[in-house]
N, C-alpha and C positions, 0 to 999 in steps of 0.2 A: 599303852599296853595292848595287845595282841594275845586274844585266847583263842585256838583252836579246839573247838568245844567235840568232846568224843564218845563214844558209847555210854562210859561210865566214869571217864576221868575227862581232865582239862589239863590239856597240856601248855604251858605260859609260853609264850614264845618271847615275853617280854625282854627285850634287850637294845644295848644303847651303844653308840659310837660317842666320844667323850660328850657326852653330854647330850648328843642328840639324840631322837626318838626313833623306831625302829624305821629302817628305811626297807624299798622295796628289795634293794639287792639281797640286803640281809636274809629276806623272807624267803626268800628263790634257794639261796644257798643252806639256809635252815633245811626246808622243806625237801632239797637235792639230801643233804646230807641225811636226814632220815631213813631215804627212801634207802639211799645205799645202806646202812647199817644196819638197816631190819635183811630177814632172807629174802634174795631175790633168786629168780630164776637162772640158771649157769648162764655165762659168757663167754665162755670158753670158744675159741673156733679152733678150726682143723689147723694141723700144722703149727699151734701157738708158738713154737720155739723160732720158726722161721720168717715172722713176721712183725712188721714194728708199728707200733703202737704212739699213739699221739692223743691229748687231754688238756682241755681247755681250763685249767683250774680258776679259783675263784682268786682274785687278783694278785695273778702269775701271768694269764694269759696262757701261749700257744707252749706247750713242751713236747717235742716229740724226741724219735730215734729211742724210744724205748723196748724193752724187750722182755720177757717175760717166759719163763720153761713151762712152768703148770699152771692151769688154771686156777689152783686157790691163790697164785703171788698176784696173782693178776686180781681175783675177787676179792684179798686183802687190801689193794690196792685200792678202789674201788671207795672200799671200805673208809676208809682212811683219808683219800682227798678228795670225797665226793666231788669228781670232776662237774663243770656248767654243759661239756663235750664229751663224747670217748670216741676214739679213732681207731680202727686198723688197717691195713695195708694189705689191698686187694693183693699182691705180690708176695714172695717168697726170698729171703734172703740167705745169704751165707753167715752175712752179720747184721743183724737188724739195728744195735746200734751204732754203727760207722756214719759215716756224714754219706750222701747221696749216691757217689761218685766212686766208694772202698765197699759198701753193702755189699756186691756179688752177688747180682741177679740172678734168680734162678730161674724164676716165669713168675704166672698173675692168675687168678682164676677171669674170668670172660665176668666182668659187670657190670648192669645198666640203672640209669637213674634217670624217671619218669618223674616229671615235677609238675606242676599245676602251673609252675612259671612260663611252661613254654609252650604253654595250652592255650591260644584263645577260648575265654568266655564272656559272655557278657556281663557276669556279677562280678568280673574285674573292675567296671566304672563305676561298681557302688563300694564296695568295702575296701579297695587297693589306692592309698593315697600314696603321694610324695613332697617330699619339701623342699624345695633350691633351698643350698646352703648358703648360696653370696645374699639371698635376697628376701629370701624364705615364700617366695611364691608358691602357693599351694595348688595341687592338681589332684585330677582322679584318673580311676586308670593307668594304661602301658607307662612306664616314665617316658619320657621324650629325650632325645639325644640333648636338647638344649631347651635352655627353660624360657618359656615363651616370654616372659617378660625382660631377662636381663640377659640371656643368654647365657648362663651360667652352665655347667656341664657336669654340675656334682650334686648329686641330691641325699637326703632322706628318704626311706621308702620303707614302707609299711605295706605289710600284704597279711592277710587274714586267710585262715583255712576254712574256707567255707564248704558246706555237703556238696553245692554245685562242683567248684572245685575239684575235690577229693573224688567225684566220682566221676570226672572227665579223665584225671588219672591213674582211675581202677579201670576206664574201658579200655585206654593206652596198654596199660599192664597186662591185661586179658589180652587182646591182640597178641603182643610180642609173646609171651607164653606158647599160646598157640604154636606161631613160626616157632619156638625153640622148639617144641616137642613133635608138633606134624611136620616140618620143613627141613630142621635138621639132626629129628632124632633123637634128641638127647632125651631123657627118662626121667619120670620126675623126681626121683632119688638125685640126680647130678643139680635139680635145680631149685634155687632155695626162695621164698618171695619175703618181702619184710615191709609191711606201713615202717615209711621213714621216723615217722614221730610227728611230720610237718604238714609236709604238703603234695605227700608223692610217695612214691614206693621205690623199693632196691630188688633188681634181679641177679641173684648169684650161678654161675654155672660154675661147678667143681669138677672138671673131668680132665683127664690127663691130656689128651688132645688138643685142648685150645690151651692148654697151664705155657705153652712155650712159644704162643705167639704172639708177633710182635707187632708195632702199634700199626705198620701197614697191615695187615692181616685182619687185625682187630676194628680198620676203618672199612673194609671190604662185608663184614657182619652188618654194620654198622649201616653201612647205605643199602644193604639187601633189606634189611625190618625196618627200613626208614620208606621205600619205594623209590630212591632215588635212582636216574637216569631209567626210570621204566618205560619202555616201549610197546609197546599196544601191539603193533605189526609183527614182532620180534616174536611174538606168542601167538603169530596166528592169526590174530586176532584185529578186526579191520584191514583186509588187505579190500582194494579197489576191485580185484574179480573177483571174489566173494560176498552170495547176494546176503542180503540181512538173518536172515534164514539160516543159511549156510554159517555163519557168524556164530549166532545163538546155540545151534548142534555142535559146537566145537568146545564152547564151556562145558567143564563137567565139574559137577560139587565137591568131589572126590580125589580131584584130581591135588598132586603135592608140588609147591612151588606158589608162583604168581601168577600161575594160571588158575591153580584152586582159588587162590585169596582174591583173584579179581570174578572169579564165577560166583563164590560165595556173597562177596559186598554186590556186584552186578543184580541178584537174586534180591539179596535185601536192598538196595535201593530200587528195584521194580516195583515192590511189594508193598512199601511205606514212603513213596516219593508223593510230595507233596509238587501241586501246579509251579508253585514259584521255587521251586529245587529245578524242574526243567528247564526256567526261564532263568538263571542262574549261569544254568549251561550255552546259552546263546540258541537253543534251540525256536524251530518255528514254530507257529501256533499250530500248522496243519499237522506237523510231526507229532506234536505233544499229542494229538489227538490222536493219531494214529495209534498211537503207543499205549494209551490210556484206555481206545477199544478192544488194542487187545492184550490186555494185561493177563490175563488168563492161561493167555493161548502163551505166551513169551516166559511167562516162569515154569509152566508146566514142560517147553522145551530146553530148558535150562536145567530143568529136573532126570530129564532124559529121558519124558513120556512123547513119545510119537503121537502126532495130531496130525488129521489132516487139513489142517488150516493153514494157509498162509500168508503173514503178515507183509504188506507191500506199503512201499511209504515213507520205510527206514532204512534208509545205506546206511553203509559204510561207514561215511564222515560223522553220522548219527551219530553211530554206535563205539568207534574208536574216541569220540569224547562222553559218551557214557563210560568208559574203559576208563578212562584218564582221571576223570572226576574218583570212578570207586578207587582206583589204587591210593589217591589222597585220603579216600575214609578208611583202605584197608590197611594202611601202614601207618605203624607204630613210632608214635614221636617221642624220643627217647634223645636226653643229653649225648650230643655225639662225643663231646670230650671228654666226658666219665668212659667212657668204654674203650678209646685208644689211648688213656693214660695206666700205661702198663706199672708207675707207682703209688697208683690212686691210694689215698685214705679214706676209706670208708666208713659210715657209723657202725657203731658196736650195738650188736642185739641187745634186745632187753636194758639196753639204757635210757637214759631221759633224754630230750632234745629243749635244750636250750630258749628256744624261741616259742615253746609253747606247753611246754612240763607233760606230755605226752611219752611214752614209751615206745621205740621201735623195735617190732613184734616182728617173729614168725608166725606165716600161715601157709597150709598146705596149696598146693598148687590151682588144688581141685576147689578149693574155699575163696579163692579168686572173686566171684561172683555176689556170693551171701556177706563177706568180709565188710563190719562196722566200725569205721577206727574211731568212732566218736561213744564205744562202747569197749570192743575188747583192748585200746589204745591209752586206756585211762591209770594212771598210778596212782591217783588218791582217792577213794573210794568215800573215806569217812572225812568228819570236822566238819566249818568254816571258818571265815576270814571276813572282816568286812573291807571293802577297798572302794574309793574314789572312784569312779570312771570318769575317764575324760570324753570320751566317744566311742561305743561297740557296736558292730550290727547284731541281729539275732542271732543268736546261735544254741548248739543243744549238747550238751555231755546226758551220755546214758539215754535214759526219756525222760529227761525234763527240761525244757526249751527258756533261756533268757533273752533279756533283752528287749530289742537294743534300748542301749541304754547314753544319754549324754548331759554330761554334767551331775553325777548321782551317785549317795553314797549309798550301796547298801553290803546286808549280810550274804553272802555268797556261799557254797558247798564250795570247799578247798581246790577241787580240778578245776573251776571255773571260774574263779578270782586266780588262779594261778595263772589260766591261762592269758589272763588278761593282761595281767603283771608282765608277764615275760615279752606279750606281741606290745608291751609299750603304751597299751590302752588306759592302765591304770593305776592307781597307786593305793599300798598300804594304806591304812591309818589308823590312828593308836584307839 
């Protein structure tokens, strides 16, 4: 038996499958089902008539091509099948139920998906395991195309959200903002931002302008907030008659495009480069030094204050791979095929995400920065649970930090046995 212990009451969650004891799924789909049937925050999105909706129900699996007029059929809905998923359709249709191919495109709104998956970090080789399926050889870490022991090409994979994580893809997220707002204008009324629930965030743009373009169009955004094919020379910037000096007066902080975005990282990599960041870059020892005496004098010329100093030491070659390096820290790494899938299904606001009983939240544009999805992220507040762990690293809902934990049953606060539950870490028990 299974008590969710509460303010002032106990709620039993006791329940059995013919004869067995309550299992973990049960608990996931109990606990979804609650959430949805108490009031939740609207889900409504713009245009709901034109767009089709898809829901991973509890063993149903995948049902889309659905369609919905108002918002309450939709939060009846909700209601009612407490989906594991809830989907909608960056796109707009004529007929949102039809099969792929009869819908009647009308456009998409412009949207991006930053994920932790596509982040190098180094606490990927402590918490992100995998399993080969032919052989069950276990690793840490990237998965590898083939599994080192049997060659097998199909795995299990476990990935955990960790703060390091989550906040390599809030800098992603703040970047790309940025460029929509300084680069191409758009206001932050047109642009919506969302913790996925998981391991990453959703940027929505709603504006008539990009609602009709299409996936070449959409891949052309796409490699502009990514840096890709950027040229150094092409902005000016490292030509061979141009002394270093010359170089440096040419960035300006202010400036809109990738001449800003590389003036501004240019700036912050001066300012906070560490000896073995220069050596990184291939550069020489007498350069590094050159650079490092006058660190002073090179931001305040980037800044647009006139010195009469000047720095001798550093061409050209120097400096167009100092260029090249910041455009890889200034550009925003972002799923390129989320953004030129002009039928993408996207998560639904303010629903639960499956893999981790978390909530995927709006936050204002500006809120970027301060935004805690290990606090404003969380849909169960109250109770616990007690569950099995098989193996967790540390982790922390709100302020209070567990773990890690291996091999160990204890009592847990409900968002944090859930979340176990779901990432596969852990199991019920009665």
């Amino acid at each position: 038996m299974l008590k969710l212990r509460e303010n002032d009451f106990t709620l039993d969650l006791c329940f059995s499958l013919a004869g067995e004891p309550l299992q973990s799924s049960v608990f996931v789909e109990k606990m979804f089902r609650r959430y949805y049937e108490e009031d939740f925050p609207d889900v409504t999105p713009s245009l709901i008539e034109k767009r089709e909706f898809g829901f991973i129900l509890p063993k149903q699996g995948m049902s889309r091509h659905r369609k919905f007029q108002i918002g309450g059929d939709l939060q009846a809905f909700l209601r009612s099948c407490a989906p594991l998923d809830a989907y909608y359709s960056c796109a707009y249709y004529n007929d949102p139920e039809a099969e792929m191919d009869k819908k009647g495109w009308i456009g998409a709104d412009l949207v991006f998906d930053i994920d932790a998956d596509h982040i190098p970090t180094p606490c990927g080789k402590i918490h992100d395991e995998w399993i080969c399926s032919s052989c069950h050889f276990v690793g840490k870490g990237l998965t590898p195309e083939n599994c080192p022991s049997c060659g097998g090409q199909s795995f299990e994979v476990k990935k955990w959200p960790c703060e390091q994580c989550l906040e390599s893809a809030r800098v992603e997220t703040a970047k790309l903002l940025d460029m929509l707002v300084r680069d191409f204008g758009f206001s932050e009324n047109e642009v919506s931002v969302f913790f996925s629930g998981h391991r990453g965030y959703h940027v929505h743009v709603e504006n008539e302008v990009v609602r009709t373009l299409d996936a070449g169009a959409r891949k052309e955004i796409v490699d502009y907030v990514c840096g890709l094919g950027f040229d150094a020379s092409f902005h000016g910037m490292g030509k061979r008659e141009m002394s270093g000096m010359q170089i440096l007066k040419e960035l300006k902080l202010n400036d809109f495009g990738w001449r800003g975005q590389i003036a501004r990282a240019v700036h912050g990599f001066i300012q906070n480069v560490e000896r073995e960041d220069y050596e990184s870059l291939g550069l020489k020892k007498a350069v590094v030094e050159k650079i490092s005496e006058n660190k002073d004098t090179i931001l305040k010329t980037i800044e647009g204050i006139n010195t009469n100093r000047v720095v001798r030491g550093v061409g050209p070659e120097t400096w167009k791979k100092i260029f090249e390096f910041s455009a890889v820290s200034a550009s925003a790494k972002v799923d390129t095929v989320v953004t030129t899938d002009v039928h993408r299904l996207i998560r639904l606001k303010n629903t639960l995400h499956s893999k981790s009983g978390f909530k995927k939240v709006q936050l204002a544009v500006s809120q970027i920065n301060e935004f805690d999805p290990f606090a404003s992220a969380i849909a169960f507040k109250n109770g616990t649970a007690t569950v099995f762990v098989s193996d967790a690293p540390k982790f922390r809902i709100g302020e209070e930090e567990f773990g890690p934990y291996k091999n160990k049953r204890i009592e847990l606060p409900t968002a944090a046995a859930l979340l176990l539950v779901c990432k596969n870490r852990a199991e019920v028990v009665e």
